[in-house]
C-alpha positions as CSV (number, residue, x, y, z in Angstrom):
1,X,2.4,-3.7,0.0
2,X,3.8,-3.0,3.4
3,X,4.6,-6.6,4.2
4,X,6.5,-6.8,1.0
5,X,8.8,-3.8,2.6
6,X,11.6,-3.5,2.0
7,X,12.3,-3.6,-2.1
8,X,14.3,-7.1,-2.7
9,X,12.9,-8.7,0.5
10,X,10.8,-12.0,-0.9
11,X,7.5,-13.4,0.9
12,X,5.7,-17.0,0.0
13,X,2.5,-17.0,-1.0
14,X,1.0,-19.2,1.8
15,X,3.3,-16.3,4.6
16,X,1.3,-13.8,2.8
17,X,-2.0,-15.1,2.7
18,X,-1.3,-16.1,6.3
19,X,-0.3,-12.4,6.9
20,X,-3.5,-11.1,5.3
21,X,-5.3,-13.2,7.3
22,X,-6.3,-14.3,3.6
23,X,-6.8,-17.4,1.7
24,X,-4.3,-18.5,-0.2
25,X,-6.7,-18.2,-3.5
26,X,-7.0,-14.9,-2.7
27,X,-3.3,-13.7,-2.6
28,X,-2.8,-13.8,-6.5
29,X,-6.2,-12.7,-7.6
30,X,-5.3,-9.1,-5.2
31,X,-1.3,-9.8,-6.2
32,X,-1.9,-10.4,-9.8
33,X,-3.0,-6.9,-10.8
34,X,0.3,-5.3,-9.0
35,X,2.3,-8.0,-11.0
36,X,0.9,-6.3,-13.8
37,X,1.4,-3.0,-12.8
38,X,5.3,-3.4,-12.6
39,X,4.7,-2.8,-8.5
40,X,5.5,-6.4,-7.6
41,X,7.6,-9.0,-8.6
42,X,6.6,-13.0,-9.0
43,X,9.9,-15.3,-8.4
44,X,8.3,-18.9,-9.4
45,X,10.0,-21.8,-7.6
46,X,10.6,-23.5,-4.2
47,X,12.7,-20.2,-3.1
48,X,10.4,-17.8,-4.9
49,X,7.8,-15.9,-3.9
50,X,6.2,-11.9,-3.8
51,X,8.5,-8.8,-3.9
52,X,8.2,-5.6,-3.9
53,X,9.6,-3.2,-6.5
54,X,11.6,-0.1,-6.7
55,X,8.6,1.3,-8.0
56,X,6.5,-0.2,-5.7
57,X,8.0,1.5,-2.9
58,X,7.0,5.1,-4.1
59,X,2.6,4.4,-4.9
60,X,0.0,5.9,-3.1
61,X,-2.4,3.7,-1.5
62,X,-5.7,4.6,-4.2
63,X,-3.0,3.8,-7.0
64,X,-3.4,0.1,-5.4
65,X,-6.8,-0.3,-4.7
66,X,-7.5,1.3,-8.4
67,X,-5.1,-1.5,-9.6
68,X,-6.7,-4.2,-7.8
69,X,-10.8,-2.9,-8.0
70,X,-10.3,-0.7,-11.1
71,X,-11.0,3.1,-11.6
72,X,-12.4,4.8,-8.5
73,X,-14.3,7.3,-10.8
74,X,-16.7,5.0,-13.1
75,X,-19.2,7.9,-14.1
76,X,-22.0,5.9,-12.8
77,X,-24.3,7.4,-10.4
78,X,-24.4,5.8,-7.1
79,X,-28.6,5.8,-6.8
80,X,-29.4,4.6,-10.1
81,X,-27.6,2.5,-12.7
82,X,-26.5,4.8,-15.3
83,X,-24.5,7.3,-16.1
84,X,-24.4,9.9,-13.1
85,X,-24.7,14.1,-13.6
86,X,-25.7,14.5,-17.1
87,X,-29.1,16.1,-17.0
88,X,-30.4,16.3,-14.2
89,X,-28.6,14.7,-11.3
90,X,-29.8,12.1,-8.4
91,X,-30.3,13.6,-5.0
92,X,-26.9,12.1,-4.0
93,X,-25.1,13.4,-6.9
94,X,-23.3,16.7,-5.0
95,X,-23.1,15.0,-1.9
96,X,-21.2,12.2,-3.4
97,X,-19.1,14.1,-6.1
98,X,-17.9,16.3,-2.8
99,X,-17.2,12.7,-0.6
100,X,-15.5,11.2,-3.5
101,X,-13.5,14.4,-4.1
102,X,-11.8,14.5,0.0
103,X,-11.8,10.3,-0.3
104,X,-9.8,10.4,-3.5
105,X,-7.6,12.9,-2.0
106,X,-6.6,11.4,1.2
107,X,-6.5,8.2,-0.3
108,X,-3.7,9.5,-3.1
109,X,-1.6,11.1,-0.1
110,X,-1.0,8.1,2.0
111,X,2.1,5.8,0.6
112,X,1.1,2.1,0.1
113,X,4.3,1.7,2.1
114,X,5.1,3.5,4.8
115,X,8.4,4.9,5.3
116,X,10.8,3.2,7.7
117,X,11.8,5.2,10.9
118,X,14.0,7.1,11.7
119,X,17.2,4.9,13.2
120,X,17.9,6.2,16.4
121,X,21.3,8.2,16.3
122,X,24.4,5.7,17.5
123,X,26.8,7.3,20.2
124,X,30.1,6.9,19.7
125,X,30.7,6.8,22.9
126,X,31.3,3.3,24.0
127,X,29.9,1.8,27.1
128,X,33.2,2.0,29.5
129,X,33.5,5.6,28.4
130,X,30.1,6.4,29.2
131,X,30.6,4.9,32.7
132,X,34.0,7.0,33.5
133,X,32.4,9.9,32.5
134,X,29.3,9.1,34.6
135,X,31.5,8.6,38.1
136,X,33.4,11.6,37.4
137,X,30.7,13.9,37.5
Protein backbone atom coordinates (compact mmCIF):
# COMPACT_ATOMS: atom_id res chain seq x y z
CA UNK A 1 0.00 0.00 0.00
CA UNK A 2 2.92 2.18 0.82
CA UNK A 3 4.34 2.19 -2.73
CA UNK A 4 1.03 3.36 -3.97
CA UNK A 5 1.59 6.51 -1.47
CA UNK A 6 0.55 9.13 -2.07
CA UNK A 7 -3.47 9.02 -3.04
CA UNK A 8 -3.66 9.92 -6.93
CA UNK A 9 -0.03 8.80 -7.60
CA UNK A 10 -0.42 5.75 -10.33
CA UNK A 11 2.07 2.63 -10.46
CA UNK A 12 2.21 -0.11 -13.51
CA UNK A 13 1.68 -3.36 -12.80
CA UNK A 14 5.06 -4.77 -14.12
CA UNK A 15 6.85 -1.37 -11.52
CA UNK A 16 4.93 -2.98 -8.90
CA UNK A 17 5.63 -6.47 -9.19
CA UNK A 18 9.17 -5.29 -9.75
CA UNK A 19 8.85 -3.39 -6.47
CA UNK A 20 7.48 -6.44 -4.63
CA UNK A 21 10.10 -8.28 -5.79
CA UNK A 22 6.92 -10.17 -7.07
CA UNK A 23 5.80 -11.74 -10.26
CA UNK A 24 3.76 -9.99 -12.24
CA UNK A 25 0.89 -12.92 -11.82
CA UNK A 26 1.05 -12.23 -8.48
CA UNK A 27 0.33 -8.43 -8.36
CA UNK A 28 -3.49 -8.74 -9.19
CA UNK A 29 -4.24 -11.83 -7.37
CA UNK A 30 -2.80 -9.62 -3.85
CA UNK A 31 -4.27 -6.18 -5.75
CA UNK A 32 -7.51 -7.61 -6.76
CA UNK A 33 -9.02 -8.00 -3.21
CA UNK A 34 -8.08 -4.12 -2.38
CA UNK A 35 -9.73 -3.26 -5.75
CA UNK A 36 -12.62 -4.69 -4.20
CA UNK A 37 -12.36 -3.28 -1.04
CA UNK A 38 -12.67 0.35 -2.47
CA UNK A 39 -8.74 0.73 -1.17
CA UNK A 40 -7.26 0.84 -4.64
CA UNK A 41 -8.04 1.96 -7.82
CA UNK A 42 -7.44 -0.08 -11.39
CA UNK A 43 -6.89 2.67 -14.44
CA UNK A 44 -6.85 0.02 -17.51
CA UNK A 45 -4.81 1.26 -20.48
CA UNK A 46 -1.29 2.09 -21.76
CA UNK A 47 -1.14 5.13 -19.01
CA UNK A 48 -3.08 3.23 -16.39
CA UNK A 49 -2.10 1.33 -13.71
CA UNK A 50 -2.59 0.88 -9.49
CA UNK A 51 -3.66 3.79 -7.14
CA UNK A 52 -4.19 4.31 -4.02
CA UNK A 53 -7.46 5.70 -2.59
CA UNK A 54 -8.48 8.29 -0.22
CA UNK A 55 -9.65 5.51 1.76
CA UNK A 56 -6.84 3.62 1.26
CA UNK A 57 -4.66 5.99 2.95
CA UNK A 58 -6.42 5.75 6.39
CA UNK A 59 -6.38 1.23 6.79
CA UNK A 60 -4.53 -0.53 9.22
CA UNK A 61 -2.22 -3.01 8.10
CA UNK A 62 -4.53 -6.44 9.42
CA UNK A 63 -7.48 -4.71 7.46
CA UNK A 64 -5.08 -5.67 4.32
CA UNK A 65 -3.92 -8.79 5.03
CA UNK A 66 -7.71 -9.78 6.14
CA UNK A 67 -8.61 -8.43 2.62
CA UNK A 68 -6.07 -10.33 0.78
CA UNK A 69 -6.01 -13.89 3.16
CA UNK A 70 -9.47 -13.49 4.58
CA UNK A 71 -10.63 -13.31 8.31
CA UNK A 72 -7.78 -13.67 10.81
CA UNK A 73 -10.22 -15.29 13.35
CA UNK A 74 -11.64 -18.53 11.48
CA UNK A 75 -12.75 -20.46 14.76
CA UNK A 76 -10.71 -23.31 13.86
CA UNK A 77 -8.37 -24.69 16.30
CA UNK A 78 -4.83 -24.52 15.26
CA UNK A 79 -3.92 -28.41 16.54
CA UNK A 80 -6.75 -30.08 15.10
CA UNK A 81 -9.18 -29.48 12.17
CA UNK A 82 -12.27 -28.34 13.64
CA UNK A 83 -13.85 -26.01 15.35
CA UNK A 84 -11.54 -24.72 18.29
CA UNK A 85 -12.78 -24.03 22.24
CA UNK A 86 -16.06 -25.58 22.37
CA UNK A 87 -15.85 -28.38 24.76
CA UNK A 88 -12.97 -28.99 25.77
CA UNK A 89 -10.12 -27.15 24.24
CA UNK A 90 -6.54 -28.38 22.52
CA UNK A 91 -3.53 -27.84 24.66
CA UNK A 92 -2.76 -24.79 22.45
CA UNK A 93 -6.06 -23.30 22.70
CA UNK A 94 -5.14 -20.44 25.65
CA UNK A 95 -1.83 -20.02 24.43
CA UNK A 96 -3.02 -19.21 21.02
CA UNK A 97 -6.29 -17.30 21.84
CA UNK A 98 -3.73 -14.96 24.11
CA UNK A 99 -0.97 -14.70 20.90
CA UNK A 100 -3.76 -14.05 18.50
CA UNK A 101 -5.24 -11.48 20.87
CA UNK A 102 -1.60 -9.09 21.13
CA UNK A 103 -1.02 -10.07 17.17
CA UNK A 104 -4.45 -8.80 16.13
CA UNK A 105 -3.83 -5.81 18.15
CA UNK A 106 -0.53 -4.60 16.93
CA UNK A 107 -1.40 -5.55 13.70
CA UNK A 108 -4.76 -3.20 13.68
CA UNK A 109 -2.46 -0.19 15.15
CA UNK A 110 0.10 0.00 12.39
CA UNK A 111 -1.28 2.11 9.19
CA UNK A 112 -0.83 0.17 5.89
CA UNK A 113 0.69 3.51 4.91
CA UNK A 114 2.85 5.32 6.84
CA UNK A 115 2.60 8.80 7.31
CA UNK A 116 4.86 11.14 5.43
CA UNK A 117 7.44 13.21 7.51
CA UNK A 118 7.44 15.97 8.79
CA UNK A 119 8.92 18.70 6.14
CA UNK A 120 11.69 20.34 7.59
CA UNK A 121 10.60 24.03 8.60
CA UNK A 122 11.89 26.62 5.53
CA UNK A 123 13.83 29.81 6.84
CA UNK A 124 12.94 32.78 5.42
CA UNK A 125 15.91 33.90 5.64
CA UNK A 126 17.66 33.87 2.35
CA UNK A 127 21.19 32.74 1.81
CA UNK A 128 22.96 36.42 1.45
CA UNK A 129 21.12 37.40 4.64
CA UNK A 130 22.24 34.45 6.40
CA UNK A 131 25.81 35.22 5.41
CA UNK A 132 25.72 39.18 6.62
CA UNK A 133 24.37 38.08 9.61
CA UNK A 134 26.99 35.44 10.07
CA UNK A 135 30.22 38.07 9.57
CA UNK A 136 28.58 40.50 11.75
CA UNK A 137 28.68 38.52 14.66
Amino acid sequence: MALLSPPGSRLKAPDLAEALQATRGFVPQVVGPLVKAGWVQSIPGPTGGYSLTPAGSSISVLEVIEAVDGPTATGQCVAHDQPCGQGRPCALHEAWTKARTSLVATLSAVPAVPEAPAAEPTSTTSHTEQKEKHHEG
